[in-house]
DSSP file (Angstrom, degrees, kcal/mol; ACC not computed):
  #  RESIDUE AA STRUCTURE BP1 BP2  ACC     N-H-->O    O-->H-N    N-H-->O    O-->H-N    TCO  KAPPA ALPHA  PHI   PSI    X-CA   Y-CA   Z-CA
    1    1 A X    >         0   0    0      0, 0.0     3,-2.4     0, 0.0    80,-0.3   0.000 360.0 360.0 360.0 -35.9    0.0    0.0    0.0
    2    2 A X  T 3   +     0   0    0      1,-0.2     3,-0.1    80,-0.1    80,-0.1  -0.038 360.0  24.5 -56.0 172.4    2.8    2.6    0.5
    3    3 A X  T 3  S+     0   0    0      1,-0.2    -1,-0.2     0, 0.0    79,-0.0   0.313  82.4 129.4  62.7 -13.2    3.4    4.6   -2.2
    4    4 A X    <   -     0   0    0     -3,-2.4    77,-0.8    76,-0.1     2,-0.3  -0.253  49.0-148.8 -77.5 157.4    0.0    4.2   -3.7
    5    5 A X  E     -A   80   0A   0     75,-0.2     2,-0.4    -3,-0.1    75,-0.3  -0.964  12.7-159.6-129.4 144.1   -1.4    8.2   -4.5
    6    6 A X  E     -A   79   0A   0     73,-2.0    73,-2.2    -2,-0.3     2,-0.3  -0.953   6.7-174.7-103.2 135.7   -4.9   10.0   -4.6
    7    7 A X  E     +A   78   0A   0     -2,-0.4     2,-0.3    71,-0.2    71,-0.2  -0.958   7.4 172.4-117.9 148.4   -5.6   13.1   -6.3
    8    8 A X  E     -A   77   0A   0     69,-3.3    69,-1.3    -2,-0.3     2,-0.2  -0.776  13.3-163.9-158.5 130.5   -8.7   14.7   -6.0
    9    9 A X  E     -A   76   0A   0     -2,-0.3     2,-0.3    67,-0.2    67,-0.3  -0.668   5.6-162.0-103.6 144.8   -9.4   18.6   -7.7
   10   10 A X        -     0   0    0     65,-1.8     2,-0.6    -2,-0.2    65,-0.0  -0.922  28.8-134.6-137.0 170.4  -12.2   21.6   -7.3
   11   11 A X        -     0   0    0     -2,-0.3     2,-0.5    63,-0.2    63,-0.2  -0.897  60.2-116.7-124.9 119.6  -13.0   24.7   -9.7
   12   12 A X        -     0   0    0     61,-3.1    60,-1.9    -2,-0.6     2,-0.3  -0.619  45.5-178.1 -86.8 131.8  -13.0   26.7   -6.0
   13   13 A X    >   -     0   0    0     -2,-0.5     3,-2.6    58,-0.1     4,-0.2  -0.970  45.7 -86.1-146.0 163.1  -16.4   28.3   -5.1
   14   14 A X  G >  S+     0   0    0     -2,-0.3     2,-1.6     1,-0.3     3,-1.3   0.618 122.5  62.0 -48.7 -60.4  -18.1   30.3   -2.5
   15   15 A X  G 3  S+     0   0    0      1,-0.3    -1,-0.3     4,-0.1    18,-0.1   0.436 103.8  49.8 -54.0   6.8  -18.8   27.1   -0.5
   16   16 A X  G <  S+     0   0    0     -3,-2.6    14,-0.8    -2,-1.6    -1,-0.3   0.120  99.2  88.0-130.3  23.6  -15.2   26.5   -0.2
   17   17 A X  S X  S-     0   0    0     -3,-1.3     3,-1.4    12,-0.3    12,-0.3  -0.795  82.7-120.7-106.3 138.4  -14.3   29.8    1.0
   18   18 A X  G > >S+     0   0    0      8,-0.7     3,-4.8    10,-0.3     5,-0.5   0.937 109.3  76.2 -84.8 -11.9  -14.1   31.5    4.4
   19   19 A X  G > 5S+     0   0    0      7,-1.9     3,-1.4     1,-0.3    -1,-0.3   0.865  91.9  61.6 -54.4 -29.9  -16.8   34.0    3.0
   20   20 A X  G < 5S+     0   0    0     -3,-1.4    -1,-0.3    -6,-0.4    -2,-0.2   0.462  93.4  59.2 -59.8   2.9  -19.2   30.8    3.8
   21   21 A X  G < 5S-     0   0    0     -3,-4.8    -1,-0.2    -4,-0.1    -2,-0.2  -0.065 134.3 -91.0-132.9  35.9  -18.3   30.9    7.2
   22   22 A X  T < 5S+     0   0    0     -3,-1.4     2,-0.7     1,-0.2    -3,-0.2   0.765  85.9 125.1  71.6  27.4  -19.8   34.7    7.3
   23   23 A X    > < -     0   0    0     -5,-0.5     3,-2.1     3,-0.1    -1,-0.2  -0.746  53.6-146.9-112.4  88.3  -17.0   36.7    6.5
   24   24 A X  T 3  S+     0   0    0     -2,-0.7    -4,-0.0     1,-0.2    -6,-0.0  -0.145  79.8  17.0 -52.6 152.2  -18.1   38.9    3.6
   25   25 A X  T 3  S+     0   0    0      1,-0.1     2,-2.2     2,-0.0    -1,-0.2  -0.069  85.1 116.1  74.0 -23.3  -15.3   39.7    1.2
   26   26 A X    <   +     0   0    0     -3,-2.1    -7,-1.9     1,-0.1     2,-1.7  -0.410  39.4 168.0 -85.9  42.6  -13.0   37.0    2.3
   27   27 A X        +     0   0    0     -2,-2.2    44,-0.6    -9,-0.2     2,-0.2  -0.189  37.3 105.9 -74.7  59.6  -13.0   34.9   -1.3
   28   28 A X  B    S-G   70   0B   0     -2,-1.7     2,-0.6    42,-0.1   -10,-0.3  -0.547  80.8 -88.2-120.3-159.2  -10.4   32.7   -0.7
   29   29 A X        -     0   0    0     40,-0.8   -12,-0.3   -12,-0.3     2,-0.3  -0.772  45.3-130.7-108.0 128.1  -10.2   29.1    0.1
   30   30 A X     >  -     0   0    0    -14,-0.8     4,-2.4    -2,-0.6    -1,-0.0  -0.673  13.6-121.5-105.1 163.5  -10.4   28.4    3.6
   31   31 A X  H  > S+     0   0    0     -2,-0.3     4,-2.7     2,-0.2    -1,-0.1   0.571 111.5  58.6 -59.2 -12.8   -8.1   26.2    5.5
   32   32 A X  H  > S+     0   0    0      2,-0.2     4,-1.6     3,-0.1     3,-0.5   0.942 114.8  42.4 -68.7 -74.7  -11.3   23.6    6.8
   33   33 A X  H  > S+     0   0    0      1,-0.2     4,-2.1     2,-0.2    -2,-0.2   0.787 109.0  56.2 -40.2 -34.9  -11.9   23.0    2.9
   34   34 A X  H  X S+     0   0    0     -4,-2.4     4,-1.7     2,-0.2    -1,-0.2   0.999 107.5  46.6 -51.3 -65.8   -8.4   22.7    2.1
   35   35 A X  H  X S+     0   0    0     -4,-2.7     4,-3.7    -3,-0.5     3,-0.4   0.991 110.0  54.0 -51.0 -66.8   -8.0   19.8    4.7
   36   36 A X  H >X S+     0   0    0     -4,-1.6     4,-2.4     1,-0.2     3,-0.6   0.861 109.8  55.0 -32.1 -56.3  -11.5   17.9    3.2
   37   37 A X  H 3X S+     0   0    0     -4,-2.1     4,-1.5     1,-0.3    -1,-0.2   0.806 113.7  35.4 -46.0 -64.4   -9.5   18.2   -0.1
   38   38 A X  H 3X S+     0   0    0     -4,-1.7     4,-1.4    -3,-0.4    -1,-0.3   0.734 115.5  51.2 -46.9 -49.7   -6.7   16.6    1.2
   39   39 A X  H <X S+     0   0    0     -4,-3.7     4,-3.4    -3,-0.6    -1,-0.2   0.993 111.6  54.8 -68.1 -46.6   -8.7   14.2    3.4
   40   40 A X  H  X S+     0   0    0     -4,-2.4     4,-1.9    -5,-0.3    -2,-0.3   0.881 106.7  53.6 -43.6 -50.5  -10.7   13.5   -0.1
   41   41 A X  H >X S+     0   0    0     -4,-1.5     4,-1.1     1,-0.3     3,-0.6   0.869 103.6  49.9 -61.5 -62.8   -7.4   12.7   -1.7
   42   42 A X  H 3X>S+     0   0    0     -4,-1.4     4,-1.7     1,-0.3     5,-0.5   0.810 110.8  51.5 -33.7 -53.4   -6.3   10.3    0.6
   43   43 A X  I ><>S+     0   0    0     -4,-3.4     3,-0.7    -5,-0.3     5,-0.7   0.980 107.5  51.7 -60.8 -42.6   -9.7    8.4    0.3
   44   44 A X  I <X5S+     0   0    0     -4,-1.9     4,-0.6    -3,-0.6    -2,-0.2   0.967 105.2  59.7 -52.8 -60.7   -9.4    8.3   -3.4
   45   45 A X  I 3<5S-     0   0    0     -4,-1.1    -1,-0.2    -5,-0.1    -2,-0.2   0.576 128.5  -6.2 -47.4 -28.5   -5.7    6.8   -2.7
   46   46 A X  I XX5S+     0   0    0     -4,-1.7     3,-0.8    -3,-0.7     4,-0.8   0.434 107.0  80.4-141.9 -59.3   -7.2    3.6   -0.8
   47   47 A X  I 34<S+     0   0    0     -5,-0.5     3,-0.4     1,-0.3    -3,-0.2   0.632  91.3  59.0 -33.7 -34.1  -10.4    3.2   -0.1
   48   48 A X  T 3<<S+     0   0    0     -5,-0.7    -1,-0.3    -4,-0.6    -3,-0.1   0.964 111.7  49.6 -35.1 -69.0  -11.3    2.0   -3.6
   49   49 A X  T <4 S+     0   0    0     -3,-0.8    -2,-0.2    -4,-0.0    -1,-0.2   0.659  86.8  98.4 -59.0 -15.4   -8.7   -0.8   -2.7
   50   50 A X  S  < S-     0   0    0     -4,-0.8     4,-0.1    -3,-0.4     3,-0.1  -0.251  86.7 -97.7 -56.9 156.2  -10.0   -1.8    0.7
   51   51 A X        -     0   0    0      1,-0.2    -1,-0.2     2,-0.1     3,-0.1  -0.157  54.5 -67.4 -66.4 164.7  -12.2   -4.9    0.5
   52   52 A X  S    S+     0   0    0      1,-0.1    -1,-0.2    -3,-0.1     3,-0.1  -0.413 125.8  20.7 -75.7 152.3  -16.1   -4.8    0.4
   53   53 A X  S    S+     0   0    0      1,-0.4     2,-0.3    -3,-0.1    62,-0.3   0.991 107.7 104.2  69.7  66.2  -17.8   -3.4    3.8
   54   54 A X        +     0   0    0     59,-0.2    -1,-0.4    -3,-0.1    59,-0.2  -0.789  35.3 143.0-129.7 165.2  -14.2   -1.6    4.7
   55   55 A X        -     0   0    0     -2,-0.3    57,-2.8    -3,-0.1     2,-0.3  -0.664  42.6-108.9 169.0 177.5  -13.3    2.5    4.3
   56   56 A X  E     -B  111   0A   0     55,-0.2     2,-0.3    -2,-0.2    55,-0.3  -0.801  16.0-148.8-116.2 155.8  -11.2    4.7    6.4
   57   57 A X  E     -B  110   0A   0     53,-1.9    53,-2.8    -2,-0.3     2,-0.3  -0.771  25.7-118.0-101.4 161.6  -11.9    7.5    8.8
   58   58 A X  E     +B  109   0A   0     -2,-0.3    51,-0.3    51,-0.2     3,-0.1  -0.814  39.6 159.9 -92.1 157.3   -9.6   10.2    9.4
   59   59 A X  E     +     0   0A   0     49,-2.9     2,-0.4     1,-0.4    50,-0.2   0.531  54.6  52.5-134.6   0.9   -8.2   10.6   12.7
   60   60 A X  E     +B  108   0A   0     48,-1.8    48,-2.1     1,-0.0    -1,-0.4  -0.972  50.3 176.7-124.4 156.9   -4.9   12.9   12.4
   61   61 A X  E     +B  107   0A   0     -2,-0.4     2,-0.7    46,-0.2    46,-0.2  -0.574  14.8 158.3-124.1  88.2   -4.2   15.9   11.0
   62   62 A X        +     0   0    0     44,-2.1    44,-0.4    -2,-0.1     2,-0.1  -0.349  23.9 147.2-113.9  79.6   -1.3   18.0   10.7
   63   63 A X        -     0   0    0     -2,-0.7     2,-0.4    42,-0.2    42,-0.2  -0.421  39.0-143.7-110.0 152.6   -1.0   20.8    7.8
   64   64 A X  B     -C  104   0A   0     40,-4.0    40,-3.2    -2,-0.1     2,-0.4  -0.909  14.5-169.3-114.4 154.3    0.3   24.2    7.0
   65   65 A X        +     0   0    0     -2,-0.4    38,-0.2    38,-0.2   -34,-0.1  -0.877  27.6 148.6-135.6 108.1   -2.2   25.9    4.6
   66   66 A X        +     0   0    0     -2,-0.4     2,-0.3    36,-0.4    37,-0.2  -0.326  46.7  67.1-153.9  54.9    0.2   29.4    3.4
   67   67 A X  S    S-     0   0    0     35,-0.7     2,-0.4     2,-0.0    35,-0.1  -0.919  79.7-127.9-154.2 175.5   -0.7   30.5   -0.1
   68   68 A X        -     0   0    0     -2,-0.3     2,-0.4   -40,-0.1   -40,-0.1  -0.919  20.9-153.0-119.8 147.1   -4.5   32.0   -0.8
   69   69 A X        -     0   0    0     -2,-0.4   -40,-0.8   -40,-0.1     3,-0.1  -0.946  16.6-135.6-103.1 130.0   -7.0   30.5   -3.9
   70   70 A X  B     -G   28   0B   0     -2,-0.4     2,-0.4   -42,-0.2   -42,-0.1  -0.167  24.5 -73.2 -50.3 154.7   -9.1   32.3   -5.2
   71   71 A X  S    S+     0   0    0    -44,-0.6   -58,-0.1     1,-0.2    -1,-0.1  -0.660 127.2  10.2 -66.4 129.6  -12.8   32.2   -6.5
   72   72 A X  S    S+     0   0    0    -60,-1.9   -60,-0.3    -2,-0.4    -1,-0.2  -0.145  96.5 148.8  93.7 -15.5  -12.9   29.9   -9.9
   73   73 A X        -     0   0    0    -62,-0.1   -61,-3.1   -61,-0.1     2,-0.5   0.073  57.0-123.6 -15.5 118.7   -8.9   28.8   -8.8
   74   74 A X        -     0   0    0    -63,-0.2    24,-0.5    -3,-0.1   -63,-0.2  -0.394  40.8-172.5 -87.1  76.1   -8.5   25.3  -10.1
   75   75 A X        +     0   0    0     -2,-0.5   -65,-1.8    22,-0.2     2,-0.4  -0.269  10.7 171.3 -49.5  97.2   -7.4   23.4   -6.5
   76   76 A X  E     -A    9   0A   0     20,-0.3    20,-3.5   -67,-0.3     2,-0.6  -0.973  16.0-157.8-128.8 166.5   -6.3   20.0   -6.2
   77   77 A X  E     -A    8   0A   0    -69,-1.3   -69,-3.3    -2,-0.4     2,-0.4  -0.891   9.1-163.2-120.6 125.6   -4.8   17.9   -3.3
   78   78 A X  E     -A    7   0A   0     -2,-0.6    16,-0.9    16,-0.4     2,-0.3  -0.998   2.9-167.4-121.9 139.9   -2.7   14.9   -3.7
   79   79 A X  E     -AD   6  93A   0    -73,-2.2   -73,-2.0    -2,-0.4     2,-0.2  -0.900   4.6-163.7-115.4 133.8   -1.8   12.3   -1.1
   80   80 A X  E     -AD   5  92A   0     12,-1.4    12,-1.3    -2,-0.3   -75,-0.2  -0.803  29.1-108.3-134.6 154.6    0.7    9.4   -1.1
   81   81 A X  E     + D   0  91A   0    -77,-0.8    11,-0.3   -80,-0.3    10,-0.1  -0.316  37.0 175.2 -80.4 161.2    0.8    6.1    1.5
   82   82 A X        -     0   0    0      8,-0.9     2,-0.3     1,-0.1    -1,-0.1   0.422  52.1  -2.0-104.8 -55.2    3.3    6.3    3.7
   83   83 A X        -     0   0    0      7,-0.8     2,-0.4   -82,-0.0     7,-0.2  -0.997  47.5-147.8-159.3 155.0    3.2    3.9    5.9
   84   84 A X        +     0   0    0     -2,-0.3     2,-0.3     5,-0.2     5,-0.2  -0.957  18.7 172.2-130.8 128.3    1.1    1.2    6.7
   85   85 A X  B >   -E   88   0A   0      3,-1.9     3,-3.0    -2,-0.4    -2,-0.0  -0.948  68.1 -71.4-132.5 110.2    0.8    0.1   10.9
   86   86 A X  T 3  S-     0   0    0     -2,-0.3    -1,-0.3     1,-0.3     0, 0.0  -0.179 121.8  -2.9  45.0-144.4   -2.0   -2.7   11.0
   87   87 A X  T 3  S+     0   0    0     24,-0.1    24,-3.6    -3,-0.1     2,-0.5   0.330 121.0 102.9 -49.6 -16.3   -5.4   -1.0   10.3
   88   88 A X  E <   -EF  85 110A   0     -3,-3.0    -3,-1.9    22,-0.2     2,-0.5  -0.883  49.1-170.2-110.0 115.5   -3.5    2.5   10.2
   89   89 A X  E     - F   0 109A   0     20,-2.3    20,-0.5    -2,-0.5    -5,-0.2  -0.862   4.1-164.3-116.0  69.0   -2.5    4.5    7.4
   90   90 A X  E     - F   0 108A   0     -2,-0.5    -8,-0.9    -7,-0.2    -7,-0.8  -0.120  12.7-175.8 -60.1 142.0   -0.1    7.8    7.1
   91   91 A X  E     -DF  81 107A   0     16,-5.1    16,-1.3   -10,-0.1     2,-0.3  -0.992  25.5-137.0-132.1 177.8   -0.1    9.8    4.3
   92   92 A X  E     -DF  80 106A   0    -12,-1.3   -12,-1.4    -2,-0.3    14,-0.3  -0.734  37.2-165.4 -85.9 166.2    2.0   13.0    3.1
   93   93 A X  E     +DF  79 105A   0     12,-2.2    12,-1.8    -2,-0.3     2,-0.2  -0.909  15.5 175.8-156.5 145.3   -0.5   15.9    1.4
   94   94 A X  E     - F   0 104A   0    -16,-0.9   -16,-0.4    10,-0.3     2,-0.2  -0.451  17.8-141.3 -82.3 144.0   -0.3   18.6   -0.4
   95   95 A X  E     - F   0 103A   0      8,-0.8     7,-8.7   -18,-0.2     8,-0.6  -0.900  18.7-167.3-100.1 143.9   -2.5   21.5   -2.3
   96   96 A X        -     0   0    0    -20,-3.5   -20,-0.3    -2,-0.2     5,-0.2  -0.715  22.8-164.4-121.4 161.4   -1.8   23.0   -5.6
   97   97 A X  S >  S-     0   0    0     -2,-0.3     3,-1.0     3,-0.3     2,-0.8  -0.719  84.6 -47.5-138.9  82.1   -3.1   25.9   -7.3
   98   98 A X  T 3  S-     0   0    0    -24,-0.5    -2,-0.1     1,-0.2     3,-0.1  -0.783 120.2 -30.5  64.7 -88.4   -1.8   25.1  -10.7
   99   99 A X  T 3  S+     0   0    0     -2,-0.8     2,-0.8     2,-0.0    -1,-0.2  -0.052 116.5 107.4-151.5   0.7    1.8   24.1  -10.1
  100  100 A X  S <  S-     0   0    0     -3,-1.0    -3,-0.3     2,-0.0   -33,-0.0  -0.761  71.1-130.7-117.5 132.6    2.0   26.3   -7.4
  101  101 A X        +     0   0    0     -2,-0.8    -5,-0.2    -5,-0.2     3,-0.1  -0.091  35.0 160.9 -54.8 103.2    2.2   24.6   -3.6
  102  102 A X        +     0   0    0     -7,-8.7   -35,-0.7     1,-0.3   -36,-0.4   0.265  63.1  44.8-120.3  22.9   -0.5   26.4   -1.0
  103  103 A X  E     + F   0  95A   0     -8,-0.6    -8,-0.8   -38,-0.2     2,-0.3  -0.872  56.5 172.1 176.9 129.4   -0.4   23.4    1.4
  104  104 A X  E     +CF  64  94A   0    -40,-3.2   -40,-4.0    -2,-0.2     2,-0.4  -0.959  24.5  58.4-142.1 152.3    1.4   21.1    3.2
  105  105 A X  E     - F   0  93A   0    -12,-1.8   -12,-2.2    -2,-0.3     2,-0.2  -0.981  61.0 -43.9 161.1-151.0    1.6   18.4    5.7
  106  106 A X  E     - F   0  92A   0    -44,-0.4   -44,-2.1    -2,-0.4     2,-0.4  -0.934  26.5-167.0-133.0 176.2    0.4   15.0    6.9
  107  107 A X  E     -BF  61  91A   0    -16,-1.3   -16,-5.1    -2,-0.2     2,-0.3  -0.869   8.2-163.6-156.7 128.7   -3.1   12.9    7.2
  108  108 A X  E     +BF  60  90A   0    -48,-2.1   -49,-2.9    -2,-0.4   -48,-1.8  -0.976  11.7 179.2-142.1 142.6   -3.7    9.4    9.3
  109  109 A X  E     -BF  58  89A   0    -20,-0.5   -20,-2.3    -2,-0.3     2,-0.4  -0.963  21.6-131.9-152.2 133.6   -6.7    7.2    8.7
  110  110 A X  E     -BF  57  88A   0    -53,-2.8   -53,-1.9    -2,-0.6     2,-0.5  -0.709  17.1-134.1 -88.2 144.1   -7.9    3.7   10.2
  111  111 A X  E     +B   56   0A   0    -24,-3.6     2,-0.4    -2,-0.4   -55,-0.2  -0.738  42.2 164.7 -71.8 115.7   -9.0    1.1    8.0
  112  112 A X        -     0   0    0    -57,-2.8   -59,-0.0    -2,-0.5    -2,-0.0  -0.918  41.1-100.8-156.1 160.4  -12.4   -0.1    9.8
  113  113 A X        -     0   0    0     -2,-0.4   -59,-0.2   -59,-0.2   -60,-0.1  -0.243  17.6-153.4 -67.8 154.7  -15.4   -2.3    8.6
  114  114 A X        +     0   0    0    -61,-0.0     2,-0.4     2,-0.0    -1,-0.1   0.201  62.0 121.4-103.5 -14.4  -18.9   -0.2    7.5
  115  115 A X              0   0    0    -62,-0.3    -2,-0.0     1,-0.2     0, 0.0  -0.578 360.0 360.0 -83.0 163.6  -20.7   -3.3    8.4
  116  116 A X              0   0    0     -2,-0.4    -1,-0.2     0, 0.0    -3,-0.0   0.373 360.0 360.0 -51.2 360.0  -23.7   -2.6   11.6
């Protein structure tokens, strides 16, 4: 599983922005939406491979988020395994804005069964 990568990209819009969280004028991409990106990448990266009635939660998170996006900014986050410890899963992550880097850190997620 290490080394395996997720990408997962948004055409950035007011719902991914802090101006959704009631700060008029403030149309950039805020740092909560950044991390979902990121956590989406990571899912993209395994969860497809998990066996049926599997998927992961997230449960760590540690990023710097220090460039600004824009409204219609194309955003994507990519994620790479890291490590694999039993049921637990590192990754590194990332966000791009075109080729340039607005986000950094790392992401951990358990493998655990969906069934009741």
């Amino acid at each position: 599983m290490a080394g395996m990568t997720g990408e997962k990209t948004w055409t950035l819009s007011r719902e991914h922005t802090v101006n959704r969280m009631g700060r008029p004028g403030a149309d950039v991409l805020s740092t909560p939406s950044m991390i979902l990106l990121m956590e989406m990448a990571a899912i993209e990266a395994v969860d497809t491979r998990l066996g049926a009635g599997f998927a992961t939660v997230g449960f760590h998170v540690d990023v710097k988020h220090f460039g600004a996006a824009v409204l219609g900014s194309r955003v994507t986050a990519r994620a790479e395994v890291t490590a694999v410890d039993g049921n637990k899963i590192a990754f590194k992550v990332a966000a791009f804005v075109d080729d340039r880097k607005i986000g950094e850190g790392t992401h951990r997620r358990a493998a655990v069964s969906t069934a009741a």
